[in-house]
C-alpha positions, -999 to +999 in steps of 0.1 A: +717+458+311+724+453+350+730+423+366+727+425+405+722+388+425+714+374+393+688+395+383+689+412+350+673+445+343+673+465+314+678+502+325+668+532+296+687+556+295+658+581+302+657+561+338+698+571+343+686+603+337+660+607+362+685+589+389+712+615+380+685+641+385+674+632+417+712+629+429+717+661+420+691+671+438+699+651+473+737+667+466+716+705+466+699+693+498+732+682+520+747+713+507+720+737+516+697+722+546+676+749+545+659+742+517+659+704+520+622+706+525+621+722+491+638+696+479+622+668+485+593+687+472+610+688+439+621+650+441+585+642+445+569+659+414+599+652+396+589+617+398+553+621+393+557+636+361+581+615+351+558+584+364+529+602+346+551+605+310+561+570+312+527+557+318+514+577+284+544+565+263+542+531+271+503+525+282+489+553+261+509+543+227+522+582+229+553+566+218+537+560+182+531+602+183+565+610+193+577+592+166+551+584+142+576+574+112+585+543+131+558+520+117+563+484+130+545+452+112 
């Protein structure tokens, strides 16, 4: 958990990934400018799909079929 100006949010580490990813990718872009329009590109679906995943886990119960032997009463 994060606490910034007394805020507290719980951060998954799946979220840290995603961050992590998309530095990497910013770091690619001030290295190379040429392909900073590619980039970006990539940034953008990166977070559509992840956006889209996230949405079926949690809305969609796909969480239960990822891990179906979880069974919680």
């Amino acid at each position: 958990m994060y606490c910034t100006l007394l805020r507290l949010f719980l951060c998954f580490y799946s979220g840290l990934i995603l961050l992590k990813m998309a530095s990497e990718y910013v770091q690619i872009s001030d290295a190379l400018p040429s392909l900073a329009s590619e980039v970006i590109h990539r940034i953008a679906e990166l977070l559509k799909v992840f956006n889209a995943r996230t949405c079926q886990l949690v809305l969609g119960a796909g969480a239960m079929q990822v891990f179906p032997f979880f069974i919680f009463i």
